[in-house]
Structures are given as structure tokens and as C-alpha cells.
C-alpha positions, -999 to 999 in steps of 0.1 A, spaced: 286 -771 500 252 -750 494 230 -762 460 233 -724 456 268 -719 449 270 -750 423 266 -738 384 264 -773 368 252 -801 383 264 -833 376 238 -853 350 247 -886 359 246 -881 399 211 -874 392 205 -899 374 219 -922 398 203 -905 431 176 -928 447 141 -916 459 151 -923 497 181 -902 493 172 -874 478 135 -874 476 112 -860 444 109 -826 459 143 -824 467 156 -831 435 132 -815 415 144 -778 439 178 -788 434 175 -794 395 155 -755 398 180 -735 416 208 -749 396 194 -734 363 186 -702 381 223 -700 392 234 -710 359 210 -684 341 221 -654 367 256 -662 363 264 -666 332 248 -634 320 247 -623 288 276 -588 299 298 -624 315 291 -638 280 302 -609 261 335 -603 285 341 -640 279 342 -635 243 365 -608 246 390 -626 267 388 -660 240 390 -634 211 425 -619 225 436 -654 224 430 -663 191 440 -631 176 473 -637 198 477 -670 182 475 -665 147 474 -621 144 452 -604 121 454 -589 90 459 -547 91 431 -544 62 407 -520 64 390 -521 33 385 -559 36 379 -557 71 350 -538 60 332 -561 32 337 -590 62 317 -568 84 293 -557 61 285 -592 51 283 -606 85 267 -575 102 239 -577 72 232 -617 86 235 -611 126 212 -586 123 185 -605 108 194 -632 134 180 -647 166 201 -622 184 208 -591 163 216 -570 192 252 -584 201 282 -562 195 292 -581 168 329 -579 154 339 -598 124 378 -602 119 402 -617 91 428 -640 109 465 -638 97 468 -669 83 470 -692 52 450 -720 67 414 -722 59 390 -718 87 368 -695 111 359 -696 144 329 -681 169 337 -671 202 308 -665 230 289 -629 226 296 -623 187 329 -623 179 338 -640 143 369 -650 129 379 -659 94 411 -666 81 430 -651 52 432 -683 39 392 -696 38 383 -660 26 412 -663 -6 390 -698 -16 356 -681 -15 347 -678 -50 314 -655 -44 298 -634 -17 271 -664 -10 302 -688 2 315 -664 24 279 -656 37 275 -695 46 309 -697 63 298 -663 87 264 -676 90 277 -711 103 297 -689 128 267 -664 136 248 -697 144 274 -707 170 269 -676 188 232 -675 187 227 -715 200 247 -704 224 269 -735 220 301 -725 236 280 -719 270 261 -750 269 293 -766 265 306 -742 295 272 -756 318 282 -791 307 315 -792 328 315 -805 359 326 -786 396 325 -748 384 315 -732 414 303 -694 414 290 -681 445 256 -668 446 254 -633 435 293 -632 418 297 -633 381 324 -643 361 335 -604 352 338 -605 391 363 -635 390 395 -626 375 414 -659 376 380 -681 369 377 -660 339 413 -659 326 415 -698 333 378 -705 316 389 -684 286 422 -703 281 402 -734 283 373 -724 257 399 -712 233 413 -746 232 377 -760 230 372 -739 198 403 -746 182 398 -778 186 358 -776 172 327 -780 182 307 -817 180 290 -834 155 256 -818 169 270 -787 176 277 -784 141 248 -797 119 229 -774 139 247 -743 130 247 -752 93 212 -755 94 206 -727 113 236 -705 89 226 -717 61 184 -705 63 201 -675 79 219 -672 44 187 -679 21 167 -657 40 186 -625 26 185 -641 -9 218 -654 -10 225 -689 -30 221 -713 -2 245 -738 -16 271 -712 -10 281 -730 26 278 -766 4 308 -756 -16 326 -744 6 326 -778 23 333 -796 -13 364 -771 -18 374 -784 17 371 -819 5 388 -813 -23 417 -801 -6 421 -825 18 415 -853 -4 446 -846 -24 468 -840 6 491 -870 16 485 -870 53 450 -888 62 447 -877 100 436 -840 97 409 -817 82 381 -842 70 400 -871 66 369 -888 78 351 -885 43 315 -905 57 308 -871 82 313 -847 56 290 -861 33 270 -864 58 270 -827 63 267 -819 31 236 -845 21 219 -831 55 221 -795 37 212 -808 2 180 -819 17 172 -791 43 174 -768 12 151 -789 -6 123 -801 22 124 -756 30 127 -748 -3 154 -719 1 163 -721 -35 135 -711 -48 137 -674 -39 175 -675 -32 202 -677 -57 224 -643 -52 260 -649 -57 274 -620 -64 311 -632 -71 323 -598 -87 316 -577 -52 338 -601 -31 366 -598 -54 365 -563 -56 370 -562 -19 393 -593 -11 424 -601 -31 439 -627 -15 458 -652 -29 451 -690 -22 478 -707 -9 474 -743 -18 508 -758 0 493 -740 35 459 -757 28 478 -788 30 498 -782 58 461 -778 77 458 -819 75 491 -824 96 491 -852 121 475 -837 157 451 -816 138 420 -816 151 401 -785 141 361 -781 134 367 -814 109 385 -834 127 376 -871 128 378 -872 168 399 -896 168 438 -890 191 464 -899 174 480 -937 185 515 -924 195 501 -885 215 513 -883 249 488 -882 274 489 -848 292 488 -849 331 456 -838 341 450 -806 361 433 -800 395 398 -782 396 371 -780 374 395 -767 344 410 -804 345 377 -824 338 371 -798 312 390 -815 287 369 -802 257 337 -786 269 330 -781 232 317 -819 223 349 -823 198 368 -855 204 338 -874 218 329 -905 198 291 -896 198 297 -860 193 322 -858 164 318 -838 132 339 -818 106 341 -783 105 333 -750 86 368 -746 81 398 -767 79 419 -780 108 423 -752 137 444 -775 152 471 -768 127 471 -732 142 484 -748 172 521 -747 165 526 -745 134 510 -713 126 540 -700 143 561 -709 111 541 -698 86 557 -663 88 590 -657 93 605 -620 99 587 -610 135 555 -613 155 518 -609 142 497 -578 147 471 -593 173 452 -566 172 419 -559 156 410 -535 133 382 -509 137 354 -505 117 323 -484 122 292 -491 104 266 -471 102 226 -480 96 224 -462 64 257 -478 55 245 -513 59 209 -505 44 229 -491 14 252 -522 12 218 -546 11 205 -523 -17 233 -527 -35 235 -565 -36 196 -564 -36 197 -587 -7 164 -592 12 
């Protein structure tokens, strides 16, 4: 097999490799042309079509909500924070998940999810701001492709791409949709508060808008009876939240920052929080952005699959010992079966709805909320 067809290399059988094997040179041109693969395959058009593909899964799984007008405010919000991001040039789309639970997810390339649920607890703009800055962070740390250049045995010949690759691409997406369901690690996640929540301050919002959110989550899970979902591992979210108590306070992002502005989110979203469906999000098996890591004593082991796909059991860092963490939102993993009876009365509109925004639009919505 050429060193030119492999996209990720193996750490550890570098590590391992002796001198009178491989030789410095060697290792150090193999080590080169595996990042130059990686770099040329996974370009940013593959990362975008990738985002598409995991996006249609989600929004298959738990439909979205036909709402225009708060379709809107969510895009207005998040568009206002991407743009003053690390990568503001993404074709960013920001849609409101069908769904009581209380979450939102990132897929590759820009595209943001947030559920009906998480957006009914919001109690101001600056909350909701945090939670879609968390997300934009995702996308702009590229964490779903590290995770994606962490697998081992994906092979891409030189010169394809994954738009070129039908079933790689259909199989890869599957696989990164369960990944981000199932949440990103402990690193993975501190580093997209961080990153969300300066995003956040920088335009003037509160920046303790993403800290209660977290303390609502808490909350909620702390007075359901099951103990194995949505941070049910109380030590890691405090942990989150003390790291973003004292990020705010070494950067001083309070000091110029304290919009909240709780009467424009209501105007736009009138939801209702469900607080039973909150609860359901902690059933045994969840696992989502908060889970503890930990697999449940009595969970069958699945069989594993052939190729690359089967030793990418979560690319995503979720589920590792060293790598676990809670989440922005509560337990994706409850999406995974039982979202299906949270509705009764026919399937959920999976697909998105349209909104156009233009530069004046969004310049006029910053005005409006006097945001930097």
C-alpha cells in the first residue's frame, strides 16, 4: 500500500517504529505526505458536503420545526457570532430541531442545530448566544475532522475526495452523526466554551449567558430520578462551569459585556418548556454532549464492523475515559429512540426551513440590540 493513498496514520505505529526500520528521514517523509493527503482530501467543499449529508441525518431523526419567524431570530443571532468568527465565510445554517429535549448540535462546515426544547429554557438572548457560540466553536476548531483524521485505515486515493466517494461518504456521515449524538470529549468541549463564550462577550453579550444555561441543565437533571444520563456526573460540570467563571474573570469579558436582552428573544420564540421531556433526556443509554462516558453495566456489546467504519467507534472523543465531558445541551442520546415517541399522529418534517438574510438585515439587527 503506497504512504500516498493513507489519510491517517496510525500514532502509535509510529511511536513504536524503530530507527533501523524505518529510518529518521523516512519517517519524518512519511509523517509529511500524510498531512498533505489529509489536508488535500479533506477539503473544505468535502467538509461542507459532509455537513450536509450529517445535517440530513439529524433533521431525519428528530424533524424540524416549520417556523419561520423563529427560524429567523436563530439565524440572526447565530449569523451575527459566525460572522465575527475565526471562519465567517462558511454557509452557515442555523435550524430549530423538533423536539422537547434540550440540546444543540454542530455538524462539519456550519450547520447548527438547536432544539425546541433548549431554546423554550433560554431565558434571554445572551443564553441562547452562548449555546450557538459553543456550537459555532465546534465548527471553527474543526473538531469533528480532527476526530475524522484520528480514525484509523481510511484510505482515499491520491487525488479523489470524499464528494468523489459516494459510499465512503454516505458510510462516514452515518458514522459522524452517531459521533455527535453521542458528544464530543471533555477537551473537545472546554475548548469550544471558551472559544463560544469570548465569541459571545466580544459582541457585548452577558458572558455568563452559556454559565446558566449549564446551571438550568443541572438543575434539571438533578431533580430527575434516573442518575445515568445528562450530567449525572455532577464533578465535570462544575468543572465546566468554574473553568468559565475564571476565563471570564482572568479576560475580563464582563467588563464591557452584560447585554441580555430577554424581551427580544421572547418576542421571537414562544415555546413552551416541557419539564417531563427534560427528564425523559437522563434515561438509561443516554449519552449526549453530558454524558459521563461511562456504558451502561447490562448494554449489549454490538458486533463490530469490517473496515475503517468498525474501529471508528466514536471518532468524536465521547466515551473515552480521558476524554469525557458534559455537554451544551442535554442528552442527544435520548434522541436515539425515544424521540420517536415523543409525537404521536405521523412523521416529522425533516426538512429545513429557508431564510435569507441580507447584510443590511443583519447590520440592522446588531443596531437594534446595540451589539458590538
Amino acid at each position: 500500500m503506497r504512504l500516498a493513498t493513507i489519510l491517517i496514520v496510525c500514532c502509535s505505529l509510529v511511536q513504536t517504529a524503530s530507527y533501523a526500520q524505518f529510518g529518521l528521514g523516512k519517517l519524518k517523509k512519511a509523517l509529511d505526505t500524510a498531512q498533505k493527503v489529509s489536508e488535500m482530501s479533506i477539503s473544505e467543499e468535502d467538509e461542507i458536503a459532509l455537513g450536509e449529508a450529517v445535517s440530513a441525518n439529524i433533521r431525519s431523526h428528530f424533524g424540524v420545526v416549520q417556523d419561520p419567524a423563529a427560524t429567523r431570530y436563530v439565524t440572526l443571532v447565530g449569523l451575527v457570532l459566525a460572522r465575527e468568527s475565526s471562519r465567517p465565510h462558511l454557509p452557515y445554517q442555523f435550524m430549530i430541531l423538533d423536539s422537547d429535549t434540550i440540546n444543540a448540535f454542530a455538524a462539519p462546515g456550519g450547520f447548527i442545530h438547536v432544539t425546541r426544547g433548549a431554546l423554550a429554557s433560554f431565558e434571554d438572548e445572551a443564553e441562547l448566544a452562548g449555546v450557538l457560540g459553543h456550537e459555532i466553536a465546534h465548527v471553527t476548531e474543526k473538531h469533528t475532522l480532527e476526530g475524522i483524521k484520528k480514525a484509523r485505515g481510511l484510505e482515499i486515493a491520491e487525488g479523489e475526495t470524499l464528494r468523489g466517494n459516494g459510499l465512503v461518504m454516505d458510510q462516514l456521515a452515518g458514522k459522524l452523526t452517531e459521533g455527535i449524538l453521542a458528544g464530543f470529549g471533555r477537551k473537545e468541549e472546554l475548548e469550544s466554551d471558551a472559544v463560544g463564550v469570548r465569541l459571545a462577550a466580544g459582541l457585548r453579550y452577558d458572558p455568563y449567558g452559556l454559565s446558566r444555561f449549564l446551571e438550568v441543565l443541572k438543575s434539571v437533571n438533578e431533580g430527575s430520578d434516573s442518575k445515568s444520563g445528562l450530567f449525572a456526573s455532577h464533578p465535570e460540570t462544575d468543572e465546566r462551569l468554574k473553568k468559565l467563571a475564571n476565563q471570564i474573570e482572568k479576560e475580563g469579558l464582563a467588563e464591557s459585556a452584560s447585554l441580555r436582552l430577554p424581551e427580544r428573544l421572547q418576542k421571537n420564540v414562544q415555546y413552551e418548556f416541557v419539564e417531563s421531556a427534560a427528564e425523559e433526556a437522563a434515561v438509561a443509554g443516554a449519552r449526549g454532549v453530558a454524558s459521563s462516558g461511562k456504558k451502561e453495566k447490562d448494554e449489549p456489546k454490538k458486533k463490530k464492523r469490517g473496515g475503517f467504519l468498525g474501529k471508528l467507534s466514536n471518532p468524536l472523543g465521547s466515551g473515552e475515559k480521558e476524554q469525557r465531558a458534559e455537554v451544551t445541551g442535554t442528552g442527544a442520546g435520548r434522541g436515539v429512540g425515544a424521540e420517536a415517541k415523543e409525537k404521536a399522529g405521523g412523521a416529522k418534517n425533516p426538512n429545513p426551513v429557508k431564510v435569507e438574510v441580507t447584510a443590511a438585515e443583519l447590520a440592522a439587527f446588531k443596531q437594534a440590540g446595540n451589539l458590538g
